[in-house]
N, C-alpha and C positions, 0 to 999 in steps of 0.2 A: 382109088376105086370107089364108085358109088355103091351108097347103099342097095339098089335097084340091082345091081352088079353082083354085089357080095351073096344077096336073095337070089339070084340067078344062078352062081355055081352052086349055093349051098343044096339048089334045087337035084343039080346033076350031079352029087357026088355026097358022101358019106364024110364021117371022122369027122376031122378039120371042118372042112363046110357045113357039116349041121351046127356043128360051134359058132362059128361065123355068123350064120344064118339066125340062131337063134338071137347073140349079142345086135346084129342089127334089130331083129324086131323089137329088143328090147329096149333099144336105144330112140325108138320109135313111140312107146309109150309113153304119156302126157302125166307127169307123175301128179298134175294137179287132178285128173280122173282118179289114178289111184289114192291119193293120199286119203281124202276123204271118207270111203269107207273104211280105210281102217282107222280113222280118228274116230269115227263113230263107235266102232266095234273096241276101240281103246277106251270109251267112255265107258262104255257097258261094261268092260269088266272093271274099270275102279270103282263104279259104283255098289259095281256086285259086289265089291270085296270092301266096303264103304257101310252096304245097305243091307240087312235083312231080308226087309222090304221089296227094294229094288228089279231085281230076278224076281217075280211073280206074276200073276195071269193077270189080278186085281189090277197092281200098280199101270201094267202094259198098256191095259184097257185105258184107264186113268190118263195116261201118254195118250193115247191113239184120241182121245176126246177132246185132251186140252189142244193136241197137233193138228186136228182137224179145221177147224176155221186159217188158223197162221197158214195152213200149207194152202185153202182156197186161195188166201190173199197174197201169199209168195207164188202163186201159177200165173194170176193174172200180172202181177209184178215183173214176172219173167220175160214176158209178150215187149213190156215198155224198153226193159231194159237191152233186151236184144240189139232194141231197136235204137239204143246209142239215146234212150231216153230217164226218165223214173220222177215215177209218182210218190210224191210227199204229201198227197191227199185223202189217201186208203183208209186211214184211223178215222177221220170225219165222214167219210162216204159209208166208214162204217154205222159209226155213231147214226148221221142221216139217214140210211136206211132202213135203222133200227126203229128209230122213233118213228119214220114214215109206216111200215108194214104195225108199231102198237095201233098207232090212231085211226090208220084205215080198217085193220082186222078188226078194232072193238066196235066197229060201226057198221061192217057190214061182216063179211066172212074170213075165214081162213086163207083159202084161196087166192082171196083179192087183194087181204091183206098182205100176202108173200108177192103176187105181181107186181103192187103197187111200191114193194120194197125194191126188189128187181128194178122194176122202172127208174127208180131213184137213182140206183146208181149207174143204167146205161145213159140216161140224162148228166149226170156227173161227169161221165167218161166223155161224155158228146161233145159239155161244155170245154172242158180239159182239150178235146182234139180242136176243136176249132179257133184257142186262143193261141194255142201253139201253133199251126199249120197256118193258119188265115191270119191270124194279130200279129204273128212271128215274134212270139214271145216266147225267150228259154225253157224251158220244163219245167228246170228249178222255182222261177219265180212263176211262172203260173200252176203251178199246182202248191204251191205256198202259199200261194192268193186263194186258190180254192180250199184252201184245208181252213185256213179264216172264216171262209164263205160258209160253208157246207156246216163248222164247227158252231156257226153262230145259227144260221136257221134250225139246226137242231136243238142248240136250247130256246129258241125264241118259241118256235112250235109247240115243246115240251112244258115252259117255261120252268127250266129248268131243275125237273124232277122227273122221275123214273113214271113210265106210262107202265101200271100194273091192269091187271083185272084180266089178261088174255087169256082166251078159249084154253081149257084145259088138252084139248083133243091137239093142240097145236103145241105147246110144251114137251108133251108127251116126245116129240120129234127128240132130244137129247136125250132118252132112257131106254128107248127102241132097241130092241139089238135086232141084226141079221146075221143067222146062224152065231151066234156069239158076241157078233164086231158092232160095236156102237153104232148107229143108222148116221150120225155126222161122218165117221168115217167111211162109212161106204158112199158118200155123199163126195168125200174128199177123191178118192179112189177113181171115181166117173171122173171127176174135174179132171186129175190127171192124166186119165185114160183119152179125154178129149181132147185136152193141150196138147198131148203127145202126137196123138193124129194130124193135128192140125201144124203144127210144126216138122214135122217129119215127113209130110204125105199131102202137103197143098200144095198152092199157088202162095198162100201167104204168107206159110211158114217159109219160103224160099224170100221171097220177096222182102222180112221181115231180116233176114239176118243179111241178105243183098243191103237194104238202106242202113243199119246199126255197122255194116262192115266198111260202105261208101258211098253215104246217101249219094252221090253227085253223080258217080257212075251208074248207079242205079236207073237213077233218071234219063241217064243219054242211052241206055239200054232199054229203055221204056216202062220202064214203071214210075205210076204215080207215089211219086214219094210222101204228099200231104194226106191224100187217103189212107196208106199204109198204116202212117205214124197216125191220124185219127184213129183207125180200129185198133189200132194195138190201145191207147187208152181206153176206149172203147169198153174191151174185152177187161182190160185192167179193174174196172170199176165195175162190171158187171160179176168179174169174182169175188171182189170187196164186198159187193151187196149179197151175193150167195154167203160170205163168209158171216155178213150182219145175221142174213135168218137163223143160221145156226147158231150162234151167239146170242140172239135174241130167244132164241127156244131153251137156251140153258138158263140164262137168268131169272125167264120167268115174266121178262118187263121190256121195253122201250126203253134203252140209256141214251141220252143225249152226250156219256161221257165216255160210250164203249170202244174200244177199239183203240184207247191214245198210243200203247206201244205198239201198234202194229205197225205203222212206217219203218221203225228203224227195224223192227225184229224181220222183216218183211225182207227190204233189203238185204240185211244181215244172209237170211238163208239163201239168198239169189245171189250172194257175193261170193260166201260162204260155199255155196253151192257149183261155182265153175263160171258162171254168167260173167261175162268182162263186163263190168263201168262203161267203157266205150264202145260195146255193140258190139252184132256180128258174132259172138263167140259163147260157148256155153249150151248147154240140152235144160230140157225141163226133167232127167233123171237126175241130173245133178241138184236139180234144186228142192225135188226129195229129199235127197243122204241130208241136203243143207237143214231143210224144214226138222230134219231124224234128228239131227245133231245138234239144232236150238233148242227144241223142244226135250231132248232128252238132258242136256245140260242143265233145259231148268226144271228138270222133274229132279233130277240129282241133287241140284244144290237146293233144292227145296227140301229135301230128306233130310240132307246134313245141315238144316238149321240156318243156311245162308239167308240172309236178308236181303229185300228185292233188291235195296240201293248197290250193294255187292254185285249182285246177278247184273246189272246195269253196265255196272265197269265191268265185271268179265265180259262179259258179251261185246262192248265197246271196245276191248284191250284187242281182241280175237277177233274183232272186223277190221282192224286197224291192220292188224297183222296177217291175217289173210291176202288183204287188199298189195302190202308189199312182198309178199312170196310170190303174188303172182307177175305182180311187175319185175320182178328179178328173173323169174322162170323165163317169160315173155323174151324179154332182152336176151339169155341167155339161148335162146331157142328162133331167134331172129323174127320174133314175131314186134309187128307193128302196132302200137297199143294208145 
């Protein structure tokens, strides 16, 4: 009997059949959706029972500030990875953006200074789309290429020291609160409220999990697949660069050095988060709970005295292991991965 089946009498009859009825829907549920919030929700309470601290308005806030840029840069991350792609150029685009929006903003305004960081990184993304799509070079090595690239003209521009001196009125951006919530995280909040649209409610978000699911059938269905895969880096680098301003407005300065863990931490929350490796599969709510769960993991083991090199391996141990649950699920659930 099919499950279609089993949903069907459980529809026309009582007892027995809502039994039925319910075990199919349950059997139905992707336990890689569910697991996640409660790993999250598992954290929270060891911590709370770990931390003082922890459980508090302060610390939350503290979370929601430090989580704010990771989550812009795991949204736009989301877009590549769908798409059966991933950028290992984010932490430089970050870096570049950073130093790009010090030097223009101390020269002429605020404003132009945050465009011209902006700029930087859909020029980042533009480059990223075109060496991949037009040069038919992997992901991997061309945004490895770019992350050299990108890493080195931001120190070369800087030369190699933090650009201080920026407008106070522009700083002030990390201290803001609206109605309570840090102004980065309501910054964060749009980004996701946009990615979700845009994935859930376009032509691109279909189109975007059509080629990360089979680029080739995609194509004989008529979409341009080298377009696609351009804007999705595109978009990728364009949240990397939103991620830089906000980051740039905490420090205080232009780093040429900021942003080096965001690649893997980035990944991490988009793997972490339900997004399959090889396309096609995964929401950008999951890469929320993802972004909730790095970012609260390292707010915790920063309480309990953990050192970053520790926090490194857990997080690497825990993307390792993520990555084979889900290929075991996968398999078990006759998905093609």
């Amino acid at each position: 009997m099919s499950v279609t089946s089993v949903d069907t009498e459980a529809d026309r009859s009582g007892g027995d059949g809502d039994g039925l009825g319910r075990m199919a829907r349950l059997r139905r549920i992707d336990p890689r959706d569910a697991g996640l919030p409660l790993a999250v929700l598992a954290l929270m309470v060891f911590f709370t029972a770990q931390s003082s601290v922890f459980f508090t308005v302060a610390n939350f806030q503290n979370v929601g500030l430090q989580a704010a840029a990771l989550a812009l840069v795991a949204f736009g991350q989301c877009f590549v990875v769908l798409s059966a792609g991933i950028d290992l150029s984010v932490g430089s685009t970050v870096a570049l953006s950073s130093v790009v929006t010090a030097i223009v903003m101390k020269d002429t305004s605020i404003p132009v200074g945050i465009l011209a960081g902006l700029g930087t990184g859909i020029g980042v993304g533009l480059v990223n789309g075109v060496v991949i799509t037009v040069l038919r070079v992997v992901p991997f090595v061309a945004t490895l290429a770019m992350l050299s690239v990108a890493s080195g003209l931001a120190l070369s521009w800087s030369g190699g020291t933090p650009i201080a001196g920026l407008p106070s009125g522009f700083t002030t951006i990390a201290l803001t609160r609206v109605g309570g919530v840090p102004l980065p995280v309501v910054i964060a909040a749009c980004a996701f409220l946009v990615g979700y649209a845009v994935l859930r409610h376009t032509r691109l978000g279909r189109y975007l999990y059509a080629v990360g699911g089979n680029a080739e059938a995609a194509r004989l269905a008529g979409v341009d697949v080298r377009v696609v895969t351009a804007v999705a880096y595109v978009v990728c680098s364009f949240f990397a660069a939103c991620g830089a301003v906000v980051l740039t407005a905490r420090v205080s300065s232009g780093q040429p050095t900021l942003g080096a863990s965001l690649a893997l931490e980035s990944v991490a929350a988009v793997v972490i988060g339900g997004v399959s490796l090889f396309g096609g599969r995964g929401s950008i709510v999951g890469v929320l709970f993802g972004v909730a769960f790095v970012s609260i993991l390292s707010n915790g083991l920063n309480l309990l005295n953990v050192s970053s090199y520790t926090q490194l391996l857990i997080l690497g141990v825990a993307l390792v292991a993520v990555i084979a649950i889900d290929r075991r699920i996968s398999r078990g659930r006759g998905e093609e991965t």
